[in-house]
C-alpha angles and dihedrals in degrees: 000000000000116000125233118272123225089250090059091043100049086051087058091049092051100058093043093061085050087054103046090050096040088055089048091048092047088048103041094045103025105072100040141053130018117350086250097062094037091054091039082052087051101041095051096038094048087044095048084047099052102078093053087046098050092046081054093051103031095027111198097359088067090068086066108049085055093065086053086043094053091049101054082052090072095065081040091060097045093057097054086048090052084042086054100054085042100065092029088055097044093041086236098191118244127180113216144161111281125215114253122217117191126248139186107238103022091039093229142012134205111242120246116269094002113137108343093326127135127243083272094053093259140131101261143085098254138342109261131213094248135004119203096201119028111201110211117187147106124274089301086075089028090067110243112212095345124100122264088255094053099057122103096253103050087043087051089046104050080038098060095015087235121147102241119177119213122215107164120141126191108241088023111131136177092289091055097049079047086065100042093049089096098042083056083060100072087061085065088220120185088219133016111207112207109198109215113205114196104194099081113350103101085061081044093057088040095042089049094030109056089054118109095252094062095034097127090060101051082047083055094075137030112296118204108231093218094070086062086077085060133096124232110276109014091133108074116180120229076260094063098044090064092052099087094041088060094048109035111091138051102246094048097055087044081053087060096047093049089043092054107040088040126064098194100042078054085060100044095052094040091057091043100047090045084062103046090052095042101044125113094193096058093049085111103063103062126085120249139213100261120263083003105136114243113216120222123172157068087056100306140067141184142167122249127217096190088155096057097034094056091057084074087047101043097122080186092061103088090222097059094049093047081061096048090055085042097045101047087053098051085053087048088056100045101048087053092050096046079039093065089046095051092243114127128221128224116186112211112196107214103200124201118264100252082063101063090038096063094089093057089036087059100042084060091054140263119015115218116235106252088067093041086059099040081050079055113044085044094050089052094045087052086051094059100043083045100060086043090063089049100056094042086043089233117151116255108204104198111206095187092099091044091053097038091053098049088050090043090057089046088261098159088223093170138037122284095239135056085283109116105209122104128256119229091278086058085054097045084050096063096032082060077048106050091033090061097037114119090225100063098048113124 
């Protein structure tokens, strides 16, 4: 019998090292985080650990389909390069991670031209001379996992032919569109739309707020001695939750940088991860929160987390309460800064899903009474904010009818699983809205 030669040996080493990190990848990624990351874990792990596999199954012979195999990758190769100057050449639009840089008052910007972002670090294609209407908001109004044309300002915008500015950032919460107020300015905009999203902004203003740098505005308003016992940074928005999910793993952070160097790749895991988040079909597979209701009907369907999302909307939590004063004087702020320069303000509340489902929820029967809460503690929260708006005569655009109606027609306005972000219905729904509101008439 022939021993082995080095050459043969350092082929088997080498496979072994693939699949050992293929299997490390499949299992560290795999189980944990967004379905796209999880099946992006799966798909490079198993495919690192097939050629150890077949040389286990087939033996020498193995050896030999991967030089074939390695050859058809070069036309392989080719295509994706020619796929590549394709969708560079023809601007095909991509979403993608962009890359995040600190700073000392927003916590944190995205960095120009960083995935999709403007030269200001925003979601548009360029940053205009003037823009006649500014969006402010959090990721609802970013645009979380839809394209840039998809989201509620650029569909206003193509609707009315407006120019309309986005400048939405996920995390982002009433102290931060305090700050880019006056960056909006030098747009020199005739309105400035804040999107309030309920779900989790109060924690936002208190979680930004309460922060040294922006000390003279929490002193503004009533603190509640009990949050001194706190540490910085106790309250963390459903935004923040999903951070480390995102970036926890190997593969998924390998996802971003291919998403961001390469423009098809981009494509390919927009339109994928569109899909997995729209489909219908694909509902099941998500987790839920426990004893949480699924909806199924009517042509959409979608998964509810009423439990997670109160603990942003508890008025009894310290914490939340400290936002809402906070809030309401960052609001306050910033309508009398857009007031000296002749812009008005319209505040649209974004509520959370659960919210706008309650309707359908109730014409199929009994809610269950962790979305009957969550409806409550939302409602009272709105009350408040509302009543706000009224005493500063501000205009309160309320989105529920426009919601409700879209999902009433079997619009999928939201995404499929527990995430609480629109899909690109939700967004055609507010940009019908905003486009036929009074206050935003020229």
């Amino acid at each position: 019998m022939v021993a082995p030669g080095p050459r043969f040996r350092s082929r088997s080493a080498l496979l072994v090292v693939l699949a050992m990190l293929g299997v490390v990848l499949a299992v560290e990624g795999g189980g944990k985080g967004m379905l796209p990351h999880r099946v992006f874990s799966l798909v490079l792990g198993l495919s690192l650990a097939a050629p150890f596999a077949s040389y286990l199954w087939r033996g020498p012979r193995a050896i030999a389909a991967m030089r074939r195999g390695l050859l058809f990758m070069l036309p392989t190769a080719l295509i994706l390069l020619l796929l590549e100057l394709g969708v560079r050449l023809a601007d095909v639009e991509t979403w993608a991670w962009p890359e995040q840089r600190p700073h000392p008052l927003l916590e944190f910007q995205y960095l120009p031209h960083s995935g999709g972002m403007d030269a200001w670090g925003f979601r548009n294609r360029a940053v205009p001379e003037r823009a006649e209407i500014v969006v402010l908001g959090d990721s609802t109004s970013y645009g979380f996992g839809v394209l840039r044309s998809e989201t509620y300002p650029s569909v206003l915008a193509a609707r009315t032919g407006r120019s309309v500015y986005n400048m939405g950032i996920g995390q982002y919460g009433p102290v931060q569109y305090y700050a880019l107020a006056r960056r909006a300015l030098e747009l020199r905009p005739a309105v400035v739309v804040i999107g309030i999203f309920l779900g989790n902004d109060l924690l936002d203003a208190h979680r930004v707020g309460t922060r040294t740098a922006w000390r003279r505005l929490h002193e503004a308003g009533a603190t509640h001695p009990e949050l001194i016992a706190l540490p910085e940074g106790t309250a963390v928005s459903l935004f923040d939750a999903l951070r480390p999910q995102r970036e926890r793993g190997y593969a998924p952070r390998m996802l971003f940088a291919l998403e961001r160097s390469s423009r098809a790749i981009g494509w390919l895991t927009t339109r994928t991860r569109i899909q997995l988040y729209t489909s219908r079909y694909l509902a099941g597979i998500y987790e839920s929160e426990p004893d949480a209701p699924a909806f199924d009907g009517d042509g959409i369907a979608t998964l509810f987390a009423p439990r997670h999302r109160s603990q942003s909307l508890e008025l009894a939590d310290a914490r939340v309460r400290e936002g809402l004063t906070l809030t309401r004087t960052a609001l306050r702020r910033t309508r009398q800064l857009l007031e000296a320069a002749g812009v008005r303000l319209v505040l649209m509340p974004i509520y959370t899903k659960e919210h706008y489902y309650q309707e359908q929820l109730l014409a199929r029967g009994s809610v269950p009474e962790s979305m009957a809460r969550l409806h409550a503690l939302e409602s009272a929260a709105a009350r408040e904010l509302e009543r706000f708006a009224d005493g500063q005569s501000l205009t309160w655009l309320d989105t529920r009818q426009a919601l409700r109606g879209a999902l009433a027609a079997g619009e999928p306005a939201f995404f499929t699983n527990v995430d609480v972000h629109m899909a690109p219905a939700g967004h055609r729904a507010l940009a019908r809205l905003l486009a036929d509101a009074q206050a935003l008439k020229p």
